[in-house]
N, C-alpha and C positions, 0 to 999 in steps of 0.2 A: 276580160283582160284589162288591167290596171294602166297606164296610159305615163307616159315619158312629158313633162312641161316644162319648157324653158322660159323663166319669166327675166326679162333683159331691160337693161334702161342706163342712162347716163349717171353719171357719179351723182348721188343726193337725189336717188330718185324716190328712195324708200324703198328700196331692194331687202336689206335687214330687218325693217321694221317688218315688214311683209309678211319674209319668214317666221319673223316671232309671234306675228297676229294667227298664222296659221297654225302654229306649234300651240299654240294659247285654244282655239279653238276645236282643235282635235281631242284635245286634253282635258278640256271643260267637259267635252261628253265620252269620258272614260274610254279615249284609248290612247294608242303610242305611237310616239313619231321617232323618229331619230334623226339626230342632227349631225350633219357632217360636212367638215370644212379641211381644204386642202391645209400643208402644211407652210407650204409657197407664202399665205398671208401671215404675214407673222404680229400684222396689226391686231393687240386685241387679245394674242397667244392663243390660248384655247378657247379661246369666247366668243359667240357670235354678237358685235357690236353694233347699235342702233346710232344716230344721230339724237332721238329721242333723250337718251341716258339709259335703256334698256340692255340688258347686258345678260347672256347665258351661256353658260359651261354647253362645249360640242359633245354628242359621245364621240365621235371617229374626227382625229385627226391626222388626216393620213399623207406619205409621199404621194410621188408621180409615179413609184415604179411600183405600187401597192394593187393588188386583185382586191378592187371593189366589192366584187359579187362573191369570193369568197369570203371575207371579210365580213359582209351583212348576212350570207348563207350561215358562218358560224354562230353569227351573234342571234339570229332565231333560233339556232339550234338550244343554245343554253338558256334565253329570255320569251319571252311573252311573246303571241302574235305582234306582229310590227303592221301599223296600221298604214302608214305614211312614211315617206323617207323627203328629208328636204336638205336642199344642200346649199350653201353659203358659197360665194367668189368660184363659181365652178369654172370661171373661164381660165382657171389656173392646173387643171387637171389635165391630161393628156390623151390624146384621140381614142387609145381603146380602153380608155376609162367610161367615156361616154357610152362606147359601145356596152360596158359592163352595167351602165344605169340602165339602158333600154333591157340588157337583158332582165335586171332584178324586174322594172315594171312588166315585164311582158312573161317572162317563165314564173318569178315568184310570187306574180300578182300584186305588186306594192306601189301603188302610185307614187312617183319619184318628181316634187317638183325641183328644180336646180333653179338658181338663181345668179344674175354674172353681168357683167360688162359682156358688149358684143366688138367693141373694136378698143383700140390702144388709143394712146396720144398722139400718133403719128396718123391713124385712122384705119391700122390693117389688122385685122381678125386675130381674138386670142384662139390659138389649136380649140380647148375645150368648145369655145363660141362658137367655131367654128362646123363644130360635126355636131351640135345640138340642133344646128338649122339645118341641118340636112337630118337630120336623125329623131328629133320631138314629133310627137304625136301634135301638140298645142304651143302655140308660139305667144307671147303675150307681150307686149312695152309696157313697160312702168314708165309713165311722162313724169318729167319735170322741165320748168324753164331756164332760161339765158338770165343772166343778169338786167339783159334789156326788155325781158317779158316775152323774147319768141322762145318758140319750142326747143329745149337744147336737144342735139342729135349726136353732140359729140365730146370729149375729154380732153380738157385742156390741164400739161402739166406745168405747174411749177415749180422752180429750186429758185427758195431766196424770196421769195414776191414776186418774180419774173416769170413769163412763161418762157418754155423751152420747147424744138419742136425734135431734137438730137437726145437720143443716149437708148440704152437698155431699155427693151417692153417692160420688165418687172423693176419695179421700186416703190417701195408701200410706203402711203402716205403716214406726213406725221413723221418716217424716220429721214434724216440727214437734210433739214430742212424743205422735204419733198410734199406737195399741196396738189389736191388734182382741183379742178373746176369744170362742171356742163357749159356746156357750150351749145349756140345754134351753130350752123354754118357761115352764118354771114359773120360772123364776131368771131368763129374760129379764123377766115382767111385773112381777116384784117391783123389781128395778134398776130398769125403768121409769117403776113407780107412786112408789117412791122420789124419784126424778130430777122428774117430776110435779108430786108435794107439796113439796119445795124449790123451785122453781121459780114457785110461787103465792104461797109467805110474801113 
């Protein structure tokens, strides 16, 4: 039985590069992956996008209201064994979507890793994040640091240059002047309490 992984980390962890290093090395010894990205990121359109400057066309760019499993059940039907399936920004997909990845790894034997943010800018759990930690086989952090050299643990947004710590969980970086940054904890509370105290004068 082929196994559900959810590999998670703060913004600029190397979450994309990851997936493309995996995509690269499945491929180098003759077999097939498939790549699949919610439609929610619109960062990028149909490309899974590196920091690197690495850049690849998704096969499956799908809504939230879309059957996963059927979806990659048809695409074997017409194409080649599927070796691997890897998935981009999964925390943007919806609770029995995730349920639909465990199904593909576990009924059609396709190891499924997913790749994603595990919390917002405000610090609370995206749905998909959510039910992969309750639901993966393999849980995995991709580390990056803080600007100040500790461990970031967390996503700090910006509009402007400014952090903000109000508004909508989805807004993709790069559009309407919107920038995310990692964050430790201790540099997230301070920008916080910061943003806080302006916000009262």
């Amino acid at each position: 039985m082929s196994k559900l992984y959810f590999r998670y980390g703060a913004m600029n962890s190397g979450k994309s590069t990851n997936l493309l290093q995996v995509a690269h090395n499945y491929e180098e010894r003759g077999m097939k992956v498939i790549i699949i990205k919610p439609k929610t990121d619109t960062k990028g359109g149909n490309t899974v996008v590196s920091r690197l400057g690495v850049t690849r066309i998704v096969d499956m760019l799908l809504d939230k209201n879309e059957d996963i499993y059927k979806r990659v059940e048809a695409w074997c039907e017409e194409n080649d064994k599927v070796d691997c399936i890897l998935v981009d920004e999964v925390q943007f997909f919806a609770e029995n979507q995730i349920d639909q990845f465990l199904k593909i790894a576990v009924k059609m034997d396709i190891p499924t890793i997913c790749y994603g943010l595990r919390t917002d800018f405000q610090m609370n759990g995206f749905e998909g994040s959510t039910r992969l930690l309750l639901l993966a086989h393999s849980i995995e952090e991709l580390k990056t640091i803080c600007t100040c050299g500790k461990k970031a643990l967390l996503n700090g947004r910006k509009i402007n240059g400014k952090f903000v710590f109000e508004g909508k969980q989805i807004a993709i970086d790069n559009e309407d002047n919107v920038e995310y940054e990692a964050l430790c904890p201790r540099c997230y509370f301070e920008y916080k309490d910061k943003h806080t105290h302006k916000s009262k004068k």
